[in-house]
C-alpha positions as CSV (number, residue, x, y, z in Angstrom):
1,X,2.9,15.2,8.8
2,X,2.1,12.7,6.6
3,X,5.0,10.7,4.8
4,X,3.3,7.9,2.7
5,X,4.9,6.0,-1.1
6,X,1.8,3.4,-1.8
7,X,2.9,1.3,-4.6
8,X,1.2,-0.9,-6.6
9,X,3.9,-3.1,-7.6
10,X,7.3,-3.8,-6.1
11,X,9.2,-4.7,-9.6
12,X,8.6,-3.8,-13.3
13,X,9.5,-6.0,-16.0
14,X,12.4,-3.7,-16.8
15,X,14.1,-4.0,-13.3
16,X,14.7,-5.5,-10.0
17,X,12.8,-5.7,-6.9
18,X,11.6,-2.1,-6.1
19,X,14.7,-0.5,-8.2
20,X,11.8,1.7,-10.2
21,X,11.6,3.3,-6.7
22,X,14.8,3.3,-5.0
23,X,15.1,7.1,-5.5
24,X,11.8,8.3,-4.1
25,X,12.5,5.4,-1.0
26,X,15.8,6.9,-0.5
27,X,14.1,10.2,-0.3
28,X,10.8,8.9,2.1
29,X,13.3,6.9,4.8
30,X,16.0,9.6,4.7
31,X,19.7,9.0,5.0
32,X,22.3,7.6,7.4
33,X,21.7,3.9,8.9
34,X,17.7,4.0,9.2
35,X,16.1,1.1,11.4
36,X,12.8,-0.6,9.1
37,X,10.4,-2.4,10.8
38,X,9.0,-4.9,8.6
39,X,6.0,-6.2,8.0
40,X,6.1,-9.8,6.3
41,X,2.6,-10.8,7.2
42,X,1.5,-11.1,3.7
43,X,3.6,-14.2,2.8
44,X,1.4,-17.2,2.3
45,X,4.1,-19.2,0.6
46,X,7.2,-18.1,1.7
47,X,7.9,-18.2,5.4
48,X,7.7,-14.6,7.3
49,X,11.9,-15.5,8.0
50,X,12.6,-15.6,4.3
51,X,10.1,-12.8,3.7
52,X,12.2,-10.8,6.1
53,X,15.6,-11.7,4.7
54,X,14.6,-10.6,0.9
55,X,13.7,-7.4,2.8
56,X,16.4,-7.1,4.9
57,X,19.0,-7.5,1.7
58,X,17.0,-5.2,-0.9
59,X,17.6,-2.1,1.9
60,X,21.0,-3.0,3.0
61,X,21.6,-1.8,-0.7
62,X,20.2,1.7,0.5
63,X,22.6,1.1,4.2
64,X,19.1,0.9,6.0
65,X,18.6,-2.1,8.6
66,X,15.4,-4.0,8.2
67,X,14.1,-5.6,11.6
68,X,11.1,-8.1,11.0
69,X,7.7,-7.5,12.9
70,X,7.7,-10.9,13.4
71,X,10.5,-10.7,15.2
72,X,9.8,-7.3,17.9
73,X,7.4,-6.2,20.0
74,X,4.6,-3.2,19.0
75,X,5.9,-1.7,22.3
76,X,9.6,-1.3,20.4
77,X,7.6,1.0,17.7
78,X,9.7,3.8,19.2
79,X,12.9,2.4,18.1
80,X,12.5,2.6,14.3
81,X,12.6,5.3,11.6
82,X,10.4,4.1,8.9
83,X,7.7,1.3,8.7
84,X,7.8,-0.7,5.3
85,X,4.9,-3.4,4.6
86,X,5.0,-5.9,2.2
87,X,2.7,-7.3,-0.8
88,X,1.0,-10.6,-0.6
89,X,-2.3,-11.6,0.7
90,X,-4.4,-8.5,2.2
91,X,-6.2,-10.8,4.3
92,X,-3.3,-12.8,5.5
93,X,-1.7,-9.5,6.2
94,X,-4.4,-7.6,8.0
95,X,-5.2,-10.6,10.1
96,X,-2.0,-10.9,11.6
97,X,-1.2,-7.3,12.7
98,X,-4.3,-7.3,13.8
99,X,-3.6,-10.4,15.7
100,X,-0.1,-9.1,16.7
101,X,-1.5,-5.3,17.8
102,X,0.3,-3.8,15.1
103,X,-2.1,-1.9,14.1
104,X,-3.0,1.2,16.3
105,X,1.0,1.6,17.5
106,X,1.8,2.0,13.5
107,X,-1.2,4.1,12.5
108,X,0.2,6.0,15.8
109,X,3.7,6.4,14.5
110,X,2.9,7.1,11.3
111,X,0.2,10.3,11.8
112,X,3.3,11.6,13.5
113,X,5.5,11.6,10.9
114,X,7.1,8.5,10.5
115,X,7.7,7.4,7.1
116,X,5.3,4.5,5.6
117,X,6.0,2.7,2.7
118,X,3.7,-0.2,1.3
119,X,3.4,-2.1,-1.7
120,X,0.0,-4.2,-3.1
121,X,-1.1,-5.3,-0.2
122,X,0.8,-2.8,1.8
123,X,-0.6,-0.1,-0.2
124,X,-3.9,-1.6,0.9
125,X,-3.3,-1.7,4.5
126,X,-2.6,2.1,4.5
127,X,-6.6,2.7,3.5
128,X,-9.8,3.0,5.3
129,X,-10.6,-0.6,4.8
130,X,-9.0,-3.6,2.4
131,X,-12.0,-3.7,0.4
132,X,-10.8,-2.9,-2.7
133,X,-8.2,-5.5,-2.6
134,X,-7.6,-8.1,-5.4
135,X,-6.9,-10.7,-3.5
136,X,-9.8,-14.1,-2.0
137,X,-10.1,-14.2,1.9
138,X,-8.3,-16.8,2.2
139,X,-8.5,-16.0,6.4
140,X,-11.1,-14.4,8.2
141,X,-9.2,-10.9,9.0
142,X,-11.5,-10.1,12.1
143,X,-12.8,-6.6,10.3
144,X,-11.7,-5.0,6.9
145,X,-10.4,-1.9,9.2
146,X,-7.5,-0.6,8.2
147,X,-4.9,2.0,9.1
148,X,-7.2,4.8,7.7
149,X,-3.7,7.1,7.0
150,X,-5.5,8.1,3.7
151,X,-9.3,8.6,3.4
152,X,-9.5,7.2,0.2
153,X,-9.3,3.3,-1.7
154,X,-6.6,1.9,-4.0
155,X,-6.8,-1.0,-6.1
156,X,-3.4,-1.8,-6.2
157,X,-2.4,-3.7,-9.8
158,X,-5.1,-2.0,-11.6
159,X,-5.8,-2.4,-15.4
160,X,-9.0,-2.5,-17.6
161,X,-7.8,-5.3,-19.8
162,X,-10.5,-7.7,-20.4
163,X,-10.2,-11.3,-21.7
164,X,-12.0,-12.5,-24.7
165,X,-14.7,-14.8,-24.4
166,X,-14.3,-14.4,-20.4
167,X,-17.5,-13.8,-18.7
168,X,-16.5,-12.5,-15.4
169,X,-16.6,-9.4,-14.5
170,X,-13.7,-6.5,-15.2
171,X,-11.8,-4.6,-12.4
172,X,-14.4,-1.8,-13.3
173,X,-17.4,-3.4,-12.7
174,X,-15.9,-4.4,-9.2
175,X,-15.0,-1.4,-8.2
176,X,-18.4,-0.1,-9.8
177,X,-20.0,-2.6,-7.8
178,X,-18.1,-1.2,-4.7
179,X,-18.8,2.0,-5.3
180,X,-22.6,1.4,-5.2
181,X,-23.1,0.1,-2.4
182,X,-19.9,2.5,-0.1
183,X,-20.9,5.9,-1.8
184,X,-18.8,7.8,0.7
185,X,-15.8,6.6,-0.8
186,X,-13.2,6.9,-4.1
187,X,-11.0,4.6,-5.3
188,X,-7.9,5.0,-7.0
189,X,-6.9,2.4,-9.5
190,X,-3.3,2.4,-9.5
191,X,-2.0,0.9,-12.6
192,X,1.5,-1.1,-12.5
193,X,4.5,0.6,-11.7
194,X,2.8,3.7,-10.6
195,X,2.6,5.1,-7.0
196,X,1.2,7.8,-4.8
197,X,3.6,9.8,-3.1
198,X,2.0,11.7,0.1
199,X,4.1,14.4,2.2
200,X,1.5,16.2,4.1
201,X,-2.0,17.8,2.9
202,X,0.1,17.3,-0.8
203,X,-0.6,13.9,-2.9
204,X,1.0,13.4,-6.0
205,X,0.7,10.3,-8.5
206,X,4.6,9.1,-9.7
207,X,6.0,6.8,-12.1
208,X,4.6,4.4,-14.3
209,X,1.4,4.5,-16.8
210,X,-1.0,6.1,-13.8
211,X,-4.0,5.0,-12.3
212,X,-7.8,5.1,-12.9
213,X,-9.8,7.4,-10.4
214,X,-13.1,6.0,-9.7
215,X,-15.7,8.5,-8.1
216,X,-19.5,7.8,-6.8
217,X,-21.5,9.0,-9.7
218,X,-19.3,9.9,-12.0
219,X,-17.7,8.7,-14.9
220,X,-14.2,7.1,-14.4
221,X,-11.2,9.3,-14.9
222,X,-7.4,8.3,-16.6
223,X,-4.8,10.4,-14.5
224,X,-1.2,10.2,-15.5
225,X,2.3,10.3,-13.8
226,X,2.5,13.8,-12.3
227,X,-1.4,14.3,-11.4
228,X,-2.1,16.3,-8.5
229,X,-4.1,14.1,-6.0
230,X,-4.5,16.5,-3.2
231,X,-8.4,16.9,-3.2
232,X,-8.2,12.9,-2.1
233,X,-6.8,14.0,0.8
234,X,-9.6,15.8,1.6
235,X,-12.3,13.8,0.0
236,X,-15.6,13.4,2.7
237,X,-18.1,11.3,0.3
């Protein structure tokens, strides 16, 4: 059974690091002295160590050891209860557990049962692809391949602001643009602070101001805090 929290953000301007989810961690990881495996492969300007140690002090709060992935094997997957993955750069951070064989050991693990957790980038990683991520390919992540624990596509950090005078294009017309050319597909647009709770065939949107649902052909939806998201469990294109 699937045990997912995808978040877009890990602090709000009201609080610390991840406190506007500590209770629905608490609940996803369980409780009792739970080991983490960490992913810090999304740092670009902080070292994976010091990644790993903001990490590893954050959970201690919740009495949960955090174990870098940096630092173990994807052979030791076994050994720990949950798997938390970090925000940063989606390309950095797809390219190294690629590179590390991280990737079909977790997306083992976690179709089993074991707890995932992700935020930004981490959120990301937990989708077909990393397509819909914000962030520039600063690496060449051999493939946008994924986890593919959810069939559908978040846009982590989502909003439909717009700058004066700014001619680029919004975070609609991207995922517009997306959407046109991968029909088979839907993205959610997770605004800050929100999240998508999964616990099996249910999905459920938490926290925050919502997200933005973005469907082939249709118009694009506002969903708030509470929204069922089920159906994009079973969404097939």
């Amino acid at each position: 059974m699937l045990n997912l929290l995808l978040l877009s953000n890990s602090r709000t301007a009201r609080g610390g690091w991840l406190d506007h989810a500590e209770p629905l961690i608490r609940d996803l990881v369980g409780p009792g002295r739970r080991k983490i495996l960490f992913l810090p492969f999304a740092a670009v300007t902080i070292t994976y160590d010091a990644y790993a140690a903001m990490a590893r002090k954050r959970f201690a709060k919740m009495g949960y050891a955090v174990t870098g992935a940096h630092k173990a094997a994807p052979a030791a997957i076994g050994r720990f209860d949950a798997v938390v993955v970090g925000g940063g750069n989606t390309f950095c951070l797809l390219a190294e557990a690629r590179a590390r064989g991280w990737l079909a050991p977790i997306r083992a693990r976690v179709r089993a049962g074991t707890p995932y957790m992700g935020w930004s980038a981490g959120a990301n990683l937990a989708c077909p692809t990393i397509r819909t991520t914000n962030d520039m390919p600063v690496v060449d992540p051999g493939g946008f391949g994924a986890l593919d624990l959810v069939p559908f596509q978040v846009n982590p950090h989502y909003t439909d602001k717009t700058l004066r005078g700014h001619g680029g294009e919004s975070r609609d017309d991207r995922i517009r643009e997306f959407l046109e050319i991968n029909p088979d597909t839907c993205v959610l647009g997770l605004r800050e602070g929100s999240l998508v709770q999964v616990r099996g065939e249910r999905a459920k949107l938490l926290l925050g101001p919502g997200a933005r649902l973005f469907r082939p052909g249709q118009r694009a939806r506002d969903l708030k805090a509470g929204a069922d998201l089920s159906n994009l469990l079973r969404f097939t294109g």
